[in-house]
Backbone as a ProteinNet text record, in pm:
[ID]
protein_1_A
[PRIMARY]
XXXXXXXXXXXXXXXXXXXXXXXXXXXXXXXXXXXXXXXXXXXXXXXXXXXXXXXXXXXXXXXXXXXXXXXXXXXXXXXXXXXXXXXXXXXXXXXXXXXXXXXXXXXXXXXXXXXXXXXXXXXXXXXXXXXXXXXXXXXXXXXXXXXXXXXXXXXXXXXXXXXXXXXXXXXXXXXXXXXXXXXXXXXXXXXXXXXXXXXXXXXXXXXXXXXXX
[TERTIARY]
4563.3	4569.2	4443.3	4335.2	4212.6	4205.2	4306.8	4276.7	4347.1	4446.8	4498	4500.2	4408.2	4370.3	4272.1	4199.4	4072.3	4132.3	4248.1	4334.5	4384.5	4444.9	4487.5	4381	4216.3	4147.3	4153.1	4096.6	4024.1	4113.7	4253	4354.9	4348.5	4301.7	4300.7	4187.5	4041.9	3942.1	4037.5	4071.9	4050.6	4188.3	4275.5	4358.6	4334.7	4372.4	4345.8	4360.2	4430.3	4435.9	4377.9	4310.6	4179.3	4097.4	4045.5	3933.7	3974.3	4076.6	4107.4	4127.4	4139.1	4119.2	3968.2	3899.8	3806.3	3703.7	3738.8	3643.5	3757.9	3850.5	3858.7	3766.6	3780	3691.8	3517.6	3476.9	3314.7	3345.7	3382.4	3380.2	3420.2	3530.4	3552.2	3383.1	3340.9	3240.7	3096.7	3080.4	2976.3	3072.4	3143.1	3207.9	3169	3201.7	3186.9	3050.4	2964.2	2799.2	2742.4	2826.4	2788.1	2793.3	2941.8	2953.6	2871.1	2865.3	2737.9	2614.3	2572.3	2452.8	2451.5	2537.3	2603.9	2559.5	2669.2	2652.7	2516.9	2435.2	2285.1	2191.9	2255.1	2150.8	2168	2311.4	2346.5	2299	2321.7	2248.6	2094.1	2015.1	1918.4	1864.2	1941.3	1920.7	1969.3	2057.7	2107	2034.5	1947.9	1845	1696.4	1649	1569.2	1572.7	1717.7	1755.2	1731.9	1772	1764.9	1616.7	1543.9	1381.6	1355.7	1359	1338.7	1340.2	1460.1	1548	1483.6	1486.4	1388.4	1265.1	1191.4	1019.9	1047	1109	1144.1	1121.2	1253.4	1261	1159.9	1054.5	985.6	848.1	829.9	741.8	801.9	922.9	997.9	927	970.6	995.5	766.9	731	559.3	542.9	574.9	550	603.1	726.4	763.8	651.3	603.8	503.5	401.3	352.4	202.9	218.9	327	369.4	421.1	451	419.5	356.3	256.6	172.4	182.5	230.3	248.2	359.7	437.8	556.2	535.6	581.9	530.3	414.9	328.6	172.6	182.8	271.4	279.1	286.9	376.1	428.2	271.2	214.4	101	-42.7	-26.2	-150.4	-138.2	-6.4	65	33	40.6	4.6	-131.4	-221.5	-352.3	-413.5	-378.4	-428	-385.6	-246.3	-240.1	-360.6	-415.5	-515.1	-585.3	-639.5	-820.3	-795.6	-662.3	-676.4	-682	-578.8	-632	-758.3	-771.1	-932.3	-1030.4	-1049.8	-1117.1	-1073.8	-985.8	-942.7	-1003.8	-1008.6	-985.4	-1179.5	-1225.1	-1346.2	-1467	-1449	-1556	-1583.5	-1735.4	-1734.3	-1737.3	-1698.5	-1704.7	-1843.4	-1929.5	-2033.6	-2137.4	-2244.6	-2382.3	-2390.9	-2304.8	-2291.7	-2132.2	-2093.9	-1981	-2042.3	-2095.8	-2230	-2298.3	-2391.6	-2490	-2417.4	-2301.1	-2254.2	-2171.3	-2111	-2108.3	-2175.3	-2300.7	-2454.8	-2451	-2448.7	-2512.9	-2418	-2235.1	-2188.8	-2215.9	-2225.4	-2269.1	-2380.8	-2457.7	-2602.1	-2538.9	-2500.2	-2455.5	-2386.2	-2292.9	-2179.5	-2208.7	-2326.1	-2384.9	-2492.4	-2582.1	-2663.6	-2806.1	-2830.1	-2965	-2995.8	-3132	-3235.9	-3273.6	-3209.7	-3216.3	-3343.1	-3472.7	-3560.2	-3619.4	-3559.5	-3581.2	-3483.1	-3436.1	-3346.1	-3370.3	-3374.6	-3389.4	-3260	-3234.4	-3157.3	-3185.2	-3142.4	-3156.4	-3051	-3022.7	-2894	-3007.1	-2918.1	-2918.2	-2863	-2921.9	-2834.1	-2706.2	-2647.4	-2522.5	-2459.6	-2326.6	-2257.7	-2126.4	-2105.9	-1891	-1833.2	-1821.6	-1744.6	-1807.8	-1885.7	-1931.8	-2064.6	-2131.8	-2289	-2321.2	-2425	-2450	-2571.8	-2530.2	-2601.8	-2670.7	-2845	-2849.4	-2979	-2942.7	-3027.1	-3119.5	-3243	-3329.3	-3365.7	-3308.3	-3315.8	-3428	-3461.9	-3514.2	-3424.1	-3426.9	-3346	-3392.4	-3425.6	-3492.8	-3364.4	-3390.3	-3289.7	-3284.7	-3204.7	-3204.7	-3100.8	-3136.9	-3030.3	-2908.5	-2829.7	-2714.2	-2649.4	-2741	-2710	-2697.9	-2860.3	-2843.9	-2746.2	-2682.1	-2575.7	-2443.5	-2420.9	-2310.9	-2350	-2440.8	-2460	-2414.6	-2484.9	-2491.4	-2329.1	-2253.8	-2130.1	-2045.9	-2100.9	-1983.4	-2022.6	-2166.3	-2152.1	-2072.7	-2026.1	-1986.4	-1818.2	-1794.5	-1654.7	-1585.2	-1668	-1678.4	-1562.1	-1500.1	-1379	-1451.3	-1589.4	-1683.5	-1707.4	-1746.7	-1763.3	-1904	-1968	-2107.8	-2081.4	-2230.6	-2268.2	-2423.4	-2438.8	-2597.2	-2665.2	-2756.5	-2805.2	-2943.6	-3035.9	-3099.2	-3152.9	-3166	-3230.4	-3349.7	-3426.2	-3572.1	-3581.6	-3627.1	-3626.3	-3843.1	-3858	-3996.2	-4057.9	-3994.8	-4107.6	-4014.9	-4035.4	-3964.8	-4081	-4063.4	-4148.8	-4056.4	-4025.3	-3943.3	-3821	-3773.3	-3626.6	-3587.4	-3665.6	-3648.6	-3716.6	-3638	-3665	-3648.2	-3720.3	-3732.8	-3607.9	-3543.8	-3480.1	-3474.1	-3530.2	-3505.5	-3392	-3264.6	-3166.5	-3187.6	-3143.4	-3120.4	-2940.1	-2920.4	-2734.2	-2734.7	-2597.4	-2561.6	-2414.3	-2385	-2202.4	-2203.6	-2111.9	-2110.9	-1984.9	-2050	-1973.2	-1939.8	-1799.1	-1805.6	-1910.9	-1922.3	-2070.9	-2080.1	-1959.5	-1973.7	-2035.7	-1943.8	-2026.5	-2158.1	-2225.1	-2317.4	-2421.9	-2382.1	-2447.3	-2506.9	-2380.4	-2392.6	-2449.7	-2493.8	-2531	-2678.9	-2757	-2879.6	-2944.8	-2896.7	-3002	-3061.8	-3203.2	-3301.7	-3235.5	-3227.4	-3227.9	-3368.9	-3317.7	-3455	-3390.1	-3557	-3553.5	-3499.6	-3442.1	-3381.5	-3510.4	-3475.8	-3559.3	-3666	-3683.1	-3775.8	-3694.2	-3759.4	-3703	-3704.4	-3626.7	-3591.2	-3752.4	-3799.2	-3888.8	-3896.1	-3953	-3908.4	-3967.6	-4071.8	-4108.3	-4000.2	-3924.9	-3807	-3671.5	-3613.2	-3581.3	-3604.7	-3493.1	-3517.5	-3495.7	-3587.6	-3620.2	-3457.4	-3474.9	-3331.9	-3281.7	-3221.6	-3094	-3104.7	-3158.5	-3134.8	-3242.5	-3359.4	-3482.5	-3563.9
4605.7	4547	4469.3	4548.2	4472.2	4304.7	4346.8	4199.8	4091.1	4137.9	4039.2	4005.4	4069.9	4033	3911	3955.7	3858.7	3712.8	3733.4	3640	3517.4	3630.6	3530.9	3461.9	3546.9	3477.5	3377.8	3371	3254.9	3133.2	3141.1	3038.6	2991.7	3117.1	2976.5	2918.8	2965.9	2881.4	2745.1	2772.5	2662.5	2535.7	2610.8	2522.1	2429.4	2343.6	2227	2223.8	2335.2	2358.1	2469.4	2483.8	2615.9	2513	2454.5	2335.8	2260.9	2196.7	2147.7	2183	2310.4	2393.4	2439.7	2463.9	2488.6	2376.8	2221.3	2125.1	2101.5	2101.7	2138.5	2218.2	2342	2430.3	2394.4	2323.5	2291.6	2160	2061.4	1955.6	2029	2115.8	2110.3	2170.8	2268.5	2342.5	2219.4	2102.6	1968.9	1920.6	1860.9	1803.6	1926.9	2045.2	2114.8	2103.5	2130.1	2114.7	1944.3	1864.1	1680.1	1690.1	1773.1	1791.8	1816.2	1990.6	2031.5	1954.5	1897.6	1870.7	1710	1596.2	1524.7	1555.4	1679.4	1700.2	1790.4	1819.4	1846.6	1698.8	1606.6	1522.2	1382.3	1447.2	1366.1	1436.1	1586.5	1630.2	1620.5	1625.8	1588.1	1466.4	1348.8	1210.8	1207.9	1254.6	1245.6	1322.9	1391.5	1480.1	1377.8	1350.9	1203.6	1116.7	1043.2	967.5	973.2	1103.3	1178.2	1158.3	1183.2	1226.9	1066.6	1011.5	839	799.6	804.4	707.7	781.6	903.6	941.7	926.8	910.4	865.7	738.9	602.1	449.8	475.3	558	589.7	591.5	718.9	766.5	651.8	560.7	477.5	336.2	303.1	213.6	225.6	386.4	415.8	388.8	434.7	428.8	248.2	184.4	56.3	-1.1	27.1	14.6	77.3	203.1	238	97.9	113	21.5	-155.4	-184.7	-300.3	-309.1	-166.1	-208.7	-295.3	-213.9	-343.2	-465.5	-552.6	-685.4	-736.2	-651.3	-739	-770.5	-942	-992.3	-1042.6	-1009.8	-1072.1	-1213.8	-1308.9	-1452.7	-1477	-1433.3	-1391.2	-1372.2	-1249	-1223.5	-1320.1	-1365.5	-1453.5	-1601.5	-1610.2	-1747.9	-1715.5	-1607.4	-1538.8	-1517.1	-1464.7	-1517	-1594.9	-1757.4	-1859	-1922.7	-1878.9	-1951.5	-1880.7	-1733.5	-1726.9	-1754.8	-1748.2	-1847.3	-2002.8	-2033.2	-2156.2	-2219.4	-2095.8	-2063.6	-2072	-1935.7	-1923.2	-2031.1	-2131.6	-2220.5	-2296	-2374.4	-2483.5	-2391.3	-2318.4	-2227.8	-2208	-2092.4	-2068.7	-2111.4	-2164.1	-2247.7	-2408.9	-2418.6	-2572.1	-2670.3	-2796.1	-2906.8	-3021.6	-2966.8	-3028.4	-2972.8	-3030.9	-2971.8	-2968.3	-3086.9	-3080.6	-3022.2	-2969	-2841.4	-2679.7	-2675.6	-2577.2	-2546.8	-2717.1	-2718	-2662.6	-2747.8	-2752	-2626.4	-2519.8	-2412.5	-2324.7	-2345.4	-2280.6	-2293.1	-2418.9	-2476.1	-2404.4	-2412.1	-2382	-2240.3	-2177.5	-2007.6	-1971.5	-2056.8	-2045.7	-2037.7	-2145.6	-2220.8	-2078.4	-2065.1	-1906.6	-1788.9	-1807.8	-1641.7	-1629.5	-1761.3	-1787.5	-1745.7	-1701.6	-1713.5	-1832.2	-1849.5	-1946.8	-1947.3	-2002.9	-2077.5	-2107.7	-2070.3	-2127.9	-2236.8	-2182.1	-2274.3	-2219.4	-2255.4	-2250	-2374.2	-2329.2	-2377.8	-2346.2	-2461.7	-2459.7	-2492.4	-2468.5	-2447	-2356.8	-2481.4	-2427.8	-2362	-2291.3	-2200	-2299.1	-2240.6	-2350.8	-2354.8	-2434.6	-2501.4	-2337.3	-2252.2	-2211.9	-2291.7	-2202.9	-2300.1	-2374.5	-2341.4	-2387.2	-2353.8	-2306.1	-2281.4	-2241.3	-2334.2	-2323.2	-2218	-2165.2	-2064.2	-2146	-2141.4	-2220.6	-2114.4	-2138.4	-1998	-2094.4	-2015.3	-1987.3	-1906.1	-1968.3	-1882.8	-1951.7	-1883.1	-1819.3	-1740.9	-1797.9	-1682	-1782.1	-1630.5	-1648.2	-1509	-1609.8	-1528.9	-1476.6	-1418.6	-1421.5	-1196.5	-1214	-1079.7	-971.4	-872.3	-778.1	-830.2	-868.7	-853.3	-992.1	-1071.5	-1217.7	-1252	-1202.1	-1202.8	-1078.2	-986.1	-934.2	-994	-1096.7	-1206.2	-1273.3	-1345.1	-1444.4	-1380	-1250.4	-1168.7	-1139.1	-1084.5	-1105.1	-1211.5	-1300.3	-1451	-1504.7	-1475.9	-1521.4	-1447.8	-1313.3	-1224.8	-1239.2	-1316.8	-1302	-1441.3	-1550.9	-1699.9	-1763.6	-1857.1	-1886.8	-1907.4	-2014.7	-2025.8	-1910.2	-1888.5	-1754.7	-1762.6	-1712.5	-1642.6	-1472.2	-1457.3	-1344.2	-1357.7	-1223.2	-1174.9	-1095.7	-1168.6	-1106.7	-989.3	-997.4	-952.9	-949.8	-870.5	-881.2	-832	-899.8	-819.6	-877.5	-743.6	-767	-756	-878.9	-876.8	-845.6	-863.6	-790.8	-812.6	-731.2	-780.9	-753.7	-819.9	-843.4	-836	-781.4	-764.9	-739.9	-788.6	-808.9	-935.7	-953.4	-1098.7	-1044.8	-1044.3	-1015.9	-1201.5	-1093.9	-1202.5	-1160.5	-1210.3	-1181.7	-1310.1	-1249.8	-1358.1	-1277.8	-1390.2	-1380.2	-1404.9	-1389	-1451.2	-1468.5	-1565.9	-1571.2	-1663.7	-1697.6	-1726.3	-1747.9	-1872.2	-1938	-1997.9	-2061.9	-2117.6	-2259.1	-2315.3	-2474.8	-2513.4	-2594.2	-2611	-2728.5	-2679.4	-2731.6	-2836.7	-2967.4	-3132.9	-3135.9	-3067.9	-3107.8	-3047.9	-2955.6	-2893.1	-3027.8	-3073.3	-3146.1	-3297.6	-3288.8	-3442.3	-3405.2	-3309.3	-3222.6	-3263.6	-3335.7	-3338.1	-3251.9	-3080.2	-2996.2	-2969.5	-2947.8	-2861.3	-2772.3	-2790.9	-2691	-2611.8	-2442.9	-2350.4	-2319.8	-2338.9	-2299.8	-2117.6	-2100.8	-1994.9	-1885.9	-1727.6	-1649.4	-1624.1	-1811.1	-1769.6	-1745.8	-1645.3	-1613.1	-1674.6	-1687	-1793.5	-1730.4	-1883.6	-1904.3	-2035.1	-2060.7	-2194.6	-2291.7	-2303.9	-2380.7	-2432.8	-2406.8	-2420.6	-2513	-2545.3	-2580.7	-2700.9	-2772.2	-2845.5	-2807.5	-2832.8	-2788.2	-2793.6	-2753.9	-2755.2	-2865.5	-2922.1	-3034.9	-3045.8	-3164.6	-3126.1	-3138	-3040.4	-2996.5	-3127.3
-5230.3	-5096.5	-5064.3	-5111	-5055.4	-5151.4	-5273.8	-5377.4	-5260.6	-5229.2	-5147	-4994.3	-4967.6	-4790.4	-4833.5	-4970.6	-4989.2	-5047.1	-5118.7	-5130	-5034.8	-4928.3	-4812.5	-4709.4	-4739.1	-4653.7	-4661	-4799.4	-4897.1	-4906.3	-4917.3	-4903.1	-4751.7	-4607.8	-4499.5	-4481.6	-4566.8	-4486.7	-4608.7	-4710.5	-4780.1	-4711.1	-4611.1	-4543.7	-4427.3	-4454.1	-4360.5	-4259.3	-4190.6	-4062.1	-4044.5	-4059.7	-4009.7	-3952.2	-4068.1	-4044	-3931	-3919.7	-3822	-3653.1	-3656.7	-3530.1	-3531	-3657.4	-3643.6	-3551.7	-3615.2	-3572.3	-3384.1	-3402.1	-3257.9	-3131.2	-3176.5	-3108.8	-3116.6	-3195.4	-3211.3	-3095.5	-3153.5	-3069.1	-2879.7	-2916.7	-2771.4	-2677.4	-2782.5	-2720.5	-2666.8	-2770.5	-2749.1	-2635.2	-2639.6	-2485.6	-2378.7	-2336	-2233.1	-2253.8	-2329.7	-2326.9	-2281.7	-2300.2	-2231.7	-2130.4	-2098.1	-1927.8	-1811	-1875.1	-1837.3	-1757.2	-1917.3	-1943.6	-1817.8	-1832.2	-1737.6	-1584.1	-1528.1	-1424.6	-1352.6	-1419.5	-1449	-1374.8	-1518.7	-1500.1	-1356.1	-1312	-1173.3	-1105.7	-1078.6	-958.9	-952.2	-1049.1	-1034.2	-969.3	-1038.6	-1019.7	-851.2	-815.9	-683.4	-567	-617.4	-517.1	-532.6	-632.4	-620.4	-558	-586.8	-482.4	-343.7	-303.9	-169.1	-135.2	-224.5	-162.6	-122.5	-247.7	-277.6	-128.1	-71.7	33	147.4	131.3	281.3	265.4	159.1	180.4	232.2	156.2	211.3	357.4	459.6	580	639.3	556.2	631.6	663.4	532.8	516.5	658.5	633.6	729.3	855.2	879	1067.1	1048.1	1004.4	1014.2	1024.5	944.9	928.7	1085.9	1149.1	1264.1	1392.2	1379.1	1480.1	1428.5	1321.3	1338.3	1367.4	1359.3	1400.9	1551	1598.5	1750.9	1849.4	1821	1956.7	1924.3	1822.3	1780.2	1801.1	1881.9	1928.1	2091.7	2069.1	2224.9	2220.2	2070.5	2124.1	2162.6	2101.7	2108.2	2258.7	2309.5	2502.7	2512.3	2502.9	2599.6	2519.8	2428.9	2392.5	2522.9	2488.4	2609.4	2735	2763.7	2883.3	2942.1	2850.9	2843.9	2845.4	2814.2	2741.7	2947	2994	3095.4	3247.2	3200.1	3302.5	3271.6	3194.5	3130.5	3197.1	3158.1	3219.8	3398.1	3422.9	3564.2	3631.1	3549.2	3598.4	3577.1	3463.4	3468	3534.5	3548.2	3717.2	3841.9	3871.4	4014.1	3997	3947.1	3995.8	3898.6	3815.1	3710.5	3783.9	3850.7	3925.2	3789.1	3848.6	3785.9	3752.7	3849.1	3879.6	3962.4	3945.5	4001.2	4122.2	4181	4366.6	4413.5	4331.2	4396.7	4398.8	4317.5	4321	4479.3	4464.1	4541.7	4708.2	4697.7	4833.5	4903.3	4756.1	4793.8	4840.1	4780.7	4863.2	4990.2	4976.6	5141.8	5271	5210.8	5307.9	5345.4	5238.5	5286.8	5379.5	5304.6	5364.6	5530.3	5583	5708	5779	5709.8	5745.6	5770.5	5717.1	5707	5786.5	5847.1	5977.6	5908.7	5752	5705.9	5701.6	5641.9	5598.5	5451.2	5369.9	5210.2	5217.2	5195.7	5218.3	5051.1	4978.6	4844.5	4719	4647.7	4537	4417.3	4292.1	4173	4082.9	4022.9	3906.4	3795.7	3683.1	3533.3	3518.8	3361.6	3288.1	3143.9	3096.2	2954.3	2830.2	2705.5	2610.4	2637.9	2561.1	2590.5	2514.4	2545.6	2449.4	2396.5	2305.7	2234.3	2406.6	2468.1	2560.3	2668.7	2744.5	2906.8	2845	2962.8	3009.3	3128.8	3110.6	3212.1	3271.3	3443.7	3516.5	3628.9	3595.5	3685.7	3797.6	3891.9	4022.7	4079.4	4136	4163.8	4266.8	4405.5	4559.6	4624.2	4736.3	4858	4979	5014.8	5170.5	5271.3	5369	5501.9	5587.5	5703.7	5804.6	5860.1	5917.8	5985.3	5828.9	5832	5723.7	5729.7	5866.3	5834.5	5807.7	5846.7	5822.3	5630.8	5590.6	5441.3	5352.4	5410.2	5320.8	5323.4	5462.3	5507.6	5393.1	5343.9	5209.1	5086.5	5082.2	4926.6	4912.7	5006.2	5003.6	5000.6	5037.3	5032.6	4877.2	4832.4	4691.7	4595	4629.9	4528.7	4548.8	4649.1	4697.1	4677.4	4640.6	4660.7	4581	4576.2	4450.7	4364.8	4395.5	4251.1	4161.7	4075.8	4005.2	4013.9	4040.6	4064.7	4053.6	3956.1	3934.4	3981.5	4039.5	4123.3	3994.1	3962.9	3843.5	3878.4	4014.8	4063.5	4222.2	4262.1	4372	4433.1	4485.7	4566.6	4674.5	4757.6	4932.3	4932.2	4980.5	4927.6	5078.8	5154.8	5332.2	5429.9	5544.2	5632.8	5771	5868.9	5980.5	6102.9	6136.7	6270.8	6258	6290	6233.7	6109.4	6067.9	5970.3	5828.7	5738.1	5595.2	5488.3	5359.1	5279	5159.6	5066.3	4980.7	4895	4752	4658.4	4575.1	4532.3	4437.2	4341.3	4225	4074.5	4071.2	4055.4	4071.4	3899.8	3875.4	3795.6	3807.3	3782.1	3716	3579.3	3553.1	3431.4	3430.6	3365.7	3406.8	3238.8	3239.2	3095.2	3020.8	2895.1	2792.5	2879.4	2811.6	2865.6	3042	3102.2	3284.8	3245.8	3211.2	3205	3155.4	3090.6	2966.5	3093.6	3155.1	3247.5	3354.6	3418.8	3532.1	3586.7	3477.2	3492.3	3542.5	3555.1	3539.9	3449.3	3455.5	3340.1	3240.6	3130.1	3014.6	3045.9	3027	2981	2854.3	2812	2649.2	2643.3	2491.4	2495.6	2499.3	2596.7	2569.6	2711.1	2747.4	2929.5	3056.2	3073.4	3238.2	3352.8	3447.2	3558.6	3627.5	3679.4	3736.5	3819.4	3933.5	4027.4	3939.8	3845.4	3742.1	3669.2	3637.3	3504.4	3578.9	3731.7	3782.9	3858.6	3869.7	4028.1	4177.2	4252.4	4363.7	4457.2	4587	4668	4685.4	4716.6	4691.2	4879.2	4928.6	5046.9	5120	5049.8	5167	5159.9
[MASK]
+++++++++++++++++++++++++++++++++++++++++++++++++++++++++++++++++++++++++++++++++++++++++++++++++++++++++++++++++++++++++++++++++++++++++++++++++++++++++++++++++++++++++++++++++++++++++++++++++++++++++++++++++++++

C-alpha cells in the first residue's frame, strides 16, 4: 500500500493539472497581495493629499489676512492725495503779502500792538518752504491771547513755535512769538524773503523788518 500511495503521489505532482491549480492558487495569492498592497498605497496617497490641500488652505486663508489692509489702498491713496490737495489750496499762503496781511488783520482783531515782526524762510525743502516769524506784541493779557488764538485757529497754517512774556507794567505786557507756515518751494523762492542759512536760529537780524511800519 505504502508502494502505491507513493505511486499515486508522484503521478499528480507530475500531472498537469496539479501544476496548473497549483500556479492558480500562487498567482491568485500575488493578485490579493497587489490589491492589498494598491489599496495601502491609495490610502496613503489620499491622506497626503488631505494634509497637502489643507496646508494650500491654510497658507491661502494667511495670504488673504496679510493682504488685507491693501484692499482699497488705491481708493484711500486717491483719497489722500485729494486732502493734501485741499489742504494746500485752503491753508498753505501763496505769497509773502497773504501772510503779511493775515498778521495785520489779527493784529487789528485782537486790539494788541505788533510792535515789530521779521521774516525769513528756511532752505527750500522737495516741495514746501518753511517760512518763519519773529514777533513782539504788546497789549493787555487778554487782548494778546485774542492774537495767540487767532494764529492757532487761522485758515493760514501757522504753527507757534515759542513763546516769552518778557514784562508786564500795569496792565500792558510784552510777548515775543516765534510762529511758522510753509509756502510751496517756487512762491517761497519768488517771495523775496531772506533765506537763513541752515542750523541759525531766528533772530530780528536774519529777517526783514515789518511790512508796514
Amino acid at each position: 500500500m505504502t508502494t502505491e500511495r507513493r505511486s499515486a503521489f508522484n503521478d499528480r505532482l507530475r500531472s498537469p493539472m496539479t501544476w496548473h491549480w497549483t500556479g492558480i492558487v500562487v498567482l491568485s495569492i500575488l493578485v490579493v497581495g497587489l490589491v492589498f498592497r494598491l489599496i495601502y498605497a491609495w490610502t496613503y496617497s489620499d491622506a497626503n493629499a488631505t494634509q497637502t490641500l489643507e496646508g494650500k488652505q491654510a497658507q491661502l486663508e494667511a495670504l488673504k489676512q496679510d493682504t488685507l489692509p491693501l484692499r482699497g489702498l488705491d481708493t484711500r491713496v486717491a483719497s489722500i492725495r485729494d486732502r493734501i490737495g485741499t489742504f494746500y489750496a485752503n491753508r498753505i499762503p501763496s505769497s509773502y503779502s497773504s501772510v503779511a496781511s493775515r498778521i495785520v488783520d489779527l493784529e487789528q482783531h485782537s486790539g494788541a500792538h505788533l510792535s515789530r515782526i521779521s521774516y525769513s524762510q528756511a532752505p527750500p525743502g522737495p516741495e514746501l518752504t518753511e517760512i518763519q516769524m519773529d514777533a513782539s506784541i504788546s497789549g493787555e493779557y487778554p487782548q494778546m491771547m485774542r492774537f495767540v488764538n487767532g494764529l492757532e485757529r487761522d485758515q493760514v497754517f501757522f504753527i507757534i513755535k515759542a513763546m516769552q512774556l518778557n514784562g508786564q507794567q500795569g496792565g500792558q505786557a510784552n510777548l515775543r512769538l516765534r510762529v511758522s507756515t510753509w509756502m510751496r518751494a517756487a512762491d517761497a523762492a519768488a517771495s523775496g524773503i531772506p533765506v537763513k542759512p541752515a542750523g541759525q536760529t531766528s533772530s530780528p537780524s536774519s529777517a526783514t523788518g515789518r511790512e508796514g511800519n
